[in-house]
N, C-alpha and C positions, 0 to 999 in steps of 0.2 A: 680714146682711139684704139688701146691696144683691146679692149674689150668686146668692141665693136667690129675686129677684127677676129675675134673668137669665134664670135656668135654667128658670125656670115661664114664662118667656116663648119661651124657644126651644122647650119642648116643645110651647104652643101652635103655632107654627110648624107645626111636623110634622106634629100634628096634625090643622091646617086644609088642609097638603098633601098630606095624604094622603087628606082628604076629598074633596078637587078630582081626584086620582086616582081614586078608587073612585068619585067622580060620572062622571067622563069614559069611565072601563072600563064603566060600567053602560050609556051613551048607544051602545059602540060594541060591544058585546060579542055582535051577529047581524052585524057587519061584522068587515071584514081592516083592520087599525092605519097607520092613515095616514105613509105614507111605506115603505111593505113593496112591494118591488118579486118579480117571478117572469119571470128574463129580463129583457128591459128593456121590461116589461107593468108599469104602473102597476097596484096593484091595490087601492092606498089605499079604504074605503068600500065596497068590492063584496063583495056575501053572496057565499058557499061555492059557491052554484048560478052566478052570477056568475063567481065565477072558474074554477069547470071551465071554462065555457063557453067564457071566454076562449083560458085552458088549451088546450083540447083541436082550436082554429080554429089556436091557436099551432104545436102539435103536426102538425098536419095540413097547413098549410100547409107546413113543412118536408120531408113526407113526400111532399109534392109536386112538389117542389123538383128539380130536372132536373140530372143530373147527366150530363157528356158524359168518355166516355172515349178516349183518342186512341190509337189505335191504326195507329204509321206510317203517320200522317197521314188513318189512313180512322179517322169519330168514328161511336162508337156512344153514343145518347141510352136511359139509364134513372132512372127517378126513382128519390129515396130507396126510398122504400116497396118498389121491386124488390130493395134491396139487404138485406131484412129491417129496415130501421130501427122501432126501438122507443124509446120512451122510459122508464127505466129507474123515475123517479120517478113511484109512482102516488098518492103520498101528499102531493105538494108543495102540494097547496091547502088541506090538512088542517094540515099547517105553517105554510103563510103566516096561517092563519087563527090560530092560536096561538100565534103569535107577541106578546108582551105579554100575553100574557094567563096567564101561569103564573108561580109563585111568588109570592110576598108583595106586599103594596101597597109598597114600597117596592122591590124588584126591577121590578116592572111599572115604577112611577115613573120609574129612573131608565132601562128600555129607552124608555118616552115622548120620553124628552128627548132621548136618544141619535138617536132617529127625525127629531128635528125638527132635529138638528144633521148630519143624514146618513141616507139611505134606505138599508136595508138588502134585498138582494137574494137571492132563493131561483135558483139553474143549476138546468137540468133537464140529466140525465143521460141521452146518447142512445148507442147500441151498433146497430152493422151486424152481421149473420149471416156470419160468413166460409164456412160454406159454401155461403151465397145466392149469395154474387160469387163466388166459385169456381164454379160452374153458370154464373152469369152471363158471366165471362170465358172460360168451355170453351166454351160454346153459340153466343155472337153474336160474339166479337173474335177467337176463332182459325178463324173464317173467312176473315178476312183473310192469316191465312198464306200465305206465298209459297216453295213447294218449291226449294231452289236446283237448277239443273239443270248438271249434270259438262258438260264438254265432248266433244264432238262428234269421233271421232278414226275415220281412215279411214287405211288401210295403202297406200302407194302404193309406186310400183319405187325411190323415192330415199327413203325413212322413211315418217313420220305427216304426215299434214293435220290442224289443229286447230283447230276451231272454238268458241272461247272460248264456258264456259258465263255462266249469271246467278246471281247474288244473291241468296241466300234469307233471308227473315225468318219467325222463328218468335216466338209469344209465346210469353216466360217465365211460364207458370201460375202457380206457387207465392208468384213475387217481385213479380210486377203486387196478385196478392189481398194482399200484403204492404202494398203501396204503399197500394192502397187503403184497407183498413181502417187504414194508422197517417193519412192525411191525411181522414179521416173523424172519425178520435177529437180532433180539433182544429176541427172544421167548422162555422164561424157560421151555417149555414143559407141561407148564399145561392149561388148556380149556379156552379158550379166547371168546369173542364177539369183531367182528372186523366193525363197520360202513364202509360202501361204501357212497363213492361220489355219489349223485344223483342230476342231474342239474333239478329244473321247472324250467317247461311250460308254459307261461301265455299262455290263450286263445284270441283269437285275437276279436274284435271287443266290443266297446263301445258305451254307449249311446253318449257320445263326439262324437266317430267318426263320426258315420253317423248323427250326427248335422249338419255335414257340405255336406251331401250326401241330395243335393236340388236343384239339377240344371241337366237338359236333354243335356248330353253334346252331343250326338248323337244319330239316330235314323234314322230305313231304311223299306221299304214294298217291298214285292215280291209278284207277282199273281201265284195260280196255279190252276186256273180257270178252263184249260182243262183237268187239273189232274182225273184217275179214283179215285174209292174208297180207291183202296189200297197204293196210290202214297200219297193223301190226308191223310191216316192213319198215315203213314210214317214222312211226314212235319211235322204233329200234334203233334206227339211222338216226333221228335226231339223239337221243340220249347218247349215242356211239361217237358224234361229233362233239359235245359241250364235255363229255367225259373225258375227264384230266385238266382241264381248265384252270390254270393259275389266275388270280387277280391283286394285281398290289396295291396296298395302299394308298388310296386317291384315283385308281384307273374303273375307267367307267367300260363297262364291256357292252355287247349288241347281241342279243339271242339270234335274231337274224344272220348276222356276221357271223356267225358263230357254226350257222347251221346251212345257211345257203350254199351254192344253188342249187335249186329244188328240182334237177333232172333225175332221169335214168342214168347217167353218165356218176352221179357223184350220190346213186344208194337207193334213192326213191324212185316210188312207184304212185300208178295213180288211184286215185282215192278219194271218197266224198268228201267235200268241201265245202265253207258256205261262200255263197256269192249274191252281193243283191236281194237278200231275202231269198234266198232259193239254194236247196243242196244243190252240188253241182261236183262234177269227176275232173279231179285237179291232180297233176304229180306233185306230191307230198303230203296231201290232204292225212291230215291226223298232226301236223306238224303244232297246232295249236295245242293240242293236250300235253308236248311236250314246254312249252311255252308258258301252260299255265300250273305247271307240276313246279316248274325254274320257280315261276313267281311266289308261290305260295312257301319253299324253302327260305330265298330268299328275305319274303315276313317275318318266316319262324328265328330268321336270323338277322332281325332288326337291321337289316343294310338298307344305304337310301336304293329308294326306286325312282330311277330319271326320269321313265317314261313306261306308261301301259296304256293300254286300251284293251275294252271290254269288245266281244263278238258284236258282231251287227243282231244275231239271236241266242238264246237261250242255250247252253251245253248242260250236258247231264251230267257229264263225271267230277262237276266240284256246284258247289251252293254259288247262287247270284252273286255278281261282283268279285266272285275268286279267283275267277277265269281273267285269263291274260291273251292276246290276239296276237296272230303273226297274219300280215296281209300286205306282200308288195315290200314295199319302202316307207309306207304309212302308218302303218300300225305293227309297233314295236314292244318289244320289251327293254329297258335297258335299266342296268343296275349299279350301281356305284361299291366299290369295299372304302366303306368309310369307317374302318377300325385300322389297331396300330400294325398290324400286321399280315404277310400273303394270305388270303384266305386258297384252298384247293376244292374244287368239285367232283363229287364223284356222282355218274350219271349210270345205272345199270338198267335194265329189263328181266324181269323174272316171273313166272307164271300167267303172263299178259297186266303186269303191273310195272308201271315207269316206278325207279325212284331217284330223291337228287337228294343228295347228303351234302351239306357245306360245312368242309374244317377249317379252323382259324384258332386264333389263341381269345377264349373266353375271359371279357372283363367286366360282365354283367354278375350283379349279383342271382346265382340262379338256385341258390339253395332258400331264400326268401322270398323273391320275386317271382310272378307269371307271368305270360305273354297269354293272351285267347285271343283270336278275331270270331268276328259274327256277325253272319250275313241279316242282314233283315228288309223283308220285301217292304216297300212302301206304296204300288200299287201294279196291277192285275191287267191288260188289254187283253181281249180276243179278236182275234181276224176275222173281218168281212168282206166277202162272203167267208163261210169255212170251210169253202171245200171250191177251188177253179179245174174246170175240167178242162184237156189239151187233147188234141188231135194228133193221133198216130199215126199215120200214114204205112209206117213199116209193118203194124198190126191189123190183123183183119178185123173187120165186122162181127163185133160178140165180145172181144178183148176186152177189159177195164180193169185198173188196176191200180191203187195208191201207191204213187211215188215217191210221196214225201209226206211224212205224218203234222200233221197242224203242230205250229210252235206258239205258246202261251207269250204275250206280250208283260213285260216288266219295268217295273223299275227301283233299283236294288240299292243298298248302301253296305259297305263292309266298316267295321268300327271294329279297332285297338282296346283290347280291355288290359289295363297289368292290374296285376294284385300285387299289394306285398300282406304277406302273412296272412294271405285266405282273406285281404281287408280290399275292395276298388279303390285303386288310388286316383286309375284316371282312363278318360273315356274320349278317344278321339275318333275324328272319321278318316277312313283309307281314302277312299274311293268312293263315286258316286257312278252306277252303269244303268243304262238306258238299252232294253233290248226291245225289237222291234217284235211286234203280233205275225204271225204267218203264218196262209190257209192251208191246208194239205190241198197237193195237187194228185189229180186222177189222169190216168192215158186211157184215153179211147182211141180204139181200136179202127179205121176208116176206109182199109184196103179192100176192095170188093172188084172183081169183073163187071160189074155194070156201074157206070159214071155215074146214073142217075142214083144210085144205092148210095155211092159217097159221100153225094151231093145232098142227100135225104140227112145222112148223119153229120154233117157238117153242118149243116145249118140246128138241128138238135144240140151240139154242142156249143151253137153261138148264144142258146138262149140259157144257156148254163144253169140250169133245171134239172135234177137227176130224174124226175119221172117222167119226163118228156125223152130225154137221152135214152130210159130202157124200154120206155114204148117204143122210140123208133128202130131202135138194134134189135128188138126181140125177135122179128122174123126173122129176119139174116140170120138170129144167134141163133136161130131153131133150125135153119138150114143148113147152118154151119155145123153144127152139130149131128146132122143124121147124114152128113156127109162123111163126117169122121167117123160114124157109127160104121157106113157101108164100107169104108174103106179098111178099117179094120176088122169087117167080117169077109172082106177078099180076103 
């Protein structure tokens, strides 16, 4: 009995606290459960509208939140909100609000109690855009970058002069947005300074180095003797840009690069050229002979060659296949220093003779050993017709006159001979070049006061016959003539 009297008393108990529950969930059940934190936002008592509101000042404030990045020592200012920040939780007021409020009167019950012995807290969950800060760190901090600059090197009668270069800092793109977004994914919300990864630059060249830049590993001459003024101007300019030229070891250089752009603005002039099978007046024309003066040094000095091309035709001032082409973007030169040390160039002009001299430190045996190259034709084209006649319009009637002298058609190989001790040891091919036949062109002469006169040589010219062309000019040329005659005895 007395047991039985226990037991109906503790389920009263329960009972009556479970009604003190259900009364209390009823008082609080358009509010959030007293003691329910979101962040360290009390939100105990506050409706749903309530704590968005809270919420969302919370949120916004953070995104406001200034974030400075240091960038050797130069600081760039973006707020969160530049960096994409989002908060990940859209539901955390919809939680905190439901909190206590689910499962049984007795589950409720004992999160009550739990509340009042300890608040429990909802984190919001916030995520940066890595490829916001990636934009962010290419656009505004690697402006800061600082190009390191090589040293300064000038060939004197006792070695080099060297004028120590600077120190370059670049930022690490990849490892900076790294940094960032991992000391973001930890971030209380309040103003930080965040260090970027920046990798130096050392600048490249020492007095070491070119210690050992004392040896003439190659060296070539070109004539352009018959060259006019402005072909000559042309050469000069080129030799006057590649002159001084360092190259370090493993760096591949660009003759082009090197010498471009081919205005009046930056030294040249204009000058016959080839184009298409056809001379033609180009600014910089002559720019190939300094091109193929580089190349042939360059041989003499066993460095790899990345890239050449042979002229579309025949040049005179070096043997088939020696010649090196500059045209556009297409056809280049380009050289590698694939020895252990800077090599320097020296590029002069002297009596209408280019030369290019390459120093570096000599590790060829060259007191046994020889280098030769040797062009050898492999076969002979001529142009047909040999001879295209063109209409001059700007020239009278009687004019003619060769343009452009016939170009002999080719096709050439250059071969690597070494000797050691006056013995061939070996016999390889450079280069194989393909030059195109081309006819000499003639101007005729077409300009007359009578249309029918023009008309007469213009069709002579289409049957591209030279003894029909000076039958039909020859009257004209005869009138033309005792016209100058009488006008020069006025």
């Amino acid at each position: 009995m007395k047991k039985a009297v226990l037991t109906a008393a503790a389920l009263f108990l329960c009972i009556l606290s479970a009604g003190s529950v259900s009364r209390a969930a009823e008082l609080a059940e358009d509010t959030i459960a007293v003691g329910v934190y979101i962040e360290d936002m009390d939100m105990s008592g506050m409706t749903v509208s309530e704590a968005i509101e809270a919420v969302d000042s919370y949120v916004q404030s953070r995104m406001d939140t200034t974030i400075r990045l240091n960038v050797n020592d130069n600081w760039v200012e973006v707020s969160a909100s530049d960096m994409g920040l989002v908060c990940e939780d859209t539901d955390v007021v919809e939680k905190a609000f439901e909190y206590g409020k689910a499962g049984n009167i007795v589950q409720r019950y004992k999160i009550m109690k739990d509340l009042q012995q300890e608040p429990y807290t909802f984190e919001l969950q916030f995520q940066v855009d890595e490829d916001t800060i990636r934009s962010i760190v290419e656009e505004k901090c690697t402006v800061y970058n600082v190009e390191a600059e090589d040293a300064a090197v000038t060939k004197t009668s006792d070695g080099f002069d060297i004028t120590p270069g600077t120190t370059g800092i670049q930022v690490n793109v990849e490892e900076s947005v790294a940094v960032i977004v991992d000391t973001m994914s930890t971030w209380d919300g309040s103003e930080i300074e965040i260090d970027l990864v920046c990798d130096v630059e050392e600048p490249r060249g020492t007095e070491e180095d070119f210690a050992l830049v004392k040896d003439v590993l190659g060296t070539f001459t070109t004539s352009f003797a018959s060259s006019g003024a402005n072909r000559t101007k042309n050469v000069t300019t080129g030799a006057e840009k590649i002159n001084g030229t360092v190259v370090y070891p493993g760096e591949t250089v660009s003759v082009y690069e090197l010498t471009q752009p081919y205005t009046e603005e930056n030294g040249y002039a204009t000058a016959v050229a080839y184009e298409n099978g056809r001379e033609v007046d180009s600014v910089g024309g002559g720019i190939c002979q300094v091109s193929t003066t580089m190349y042939n040094a360059v041989l003499n000095a066993e460095l790899e060659v990345v890239e050449r091309a042979n002229h579309s035709m025949i040049v005179g001032y070096v043997d088939p296949s020696m010649d090196a082409a500059i045209a556009g973007t297409y056809k280049d030169l380009k050289f590698k220093n694939n020895t252990d040390a800077p090599i320097y160039i020296e590029g002069y002009v002297e009596n209408k003779k280019i030369t290019f001299t390459i120093y570096g430190h000599e590790t060829r045996d060259t007191e046994h050993r020889k280098v030769t190259y040797e062009s050898e034709v492999l076969e002979t084209t001529t142009a047909n017709p040999s001879v295209v006649y063109v209409a001059d319009s700007s020239q009278p009637i009687g004019y003619k006159a060769v343009t452009q002298s016939a170009h002999t058609g080719y096709k050439a190989r250059l071969w690597k001979i070494v000797t050691v001790d006056g013995v061939e040891e070996s016999r390889e091919i450079v280069n194989n070049s393909t030059y195109n036949a081309s006819p000499a062109y003639c101007s005729v002469g077409t300009m007359w006061a009578d249309p029918n006169a023009t008309a007469a040589v213009e069709a002579a010219i289409a049957t591209q016959d030279n003894a029909t062309i000076d039958a039909t000019i020859a009257p004209y040329a005869a009138q033309l003539a005792a016209l100058q005659a009488q006008q020069a005895a006025q």
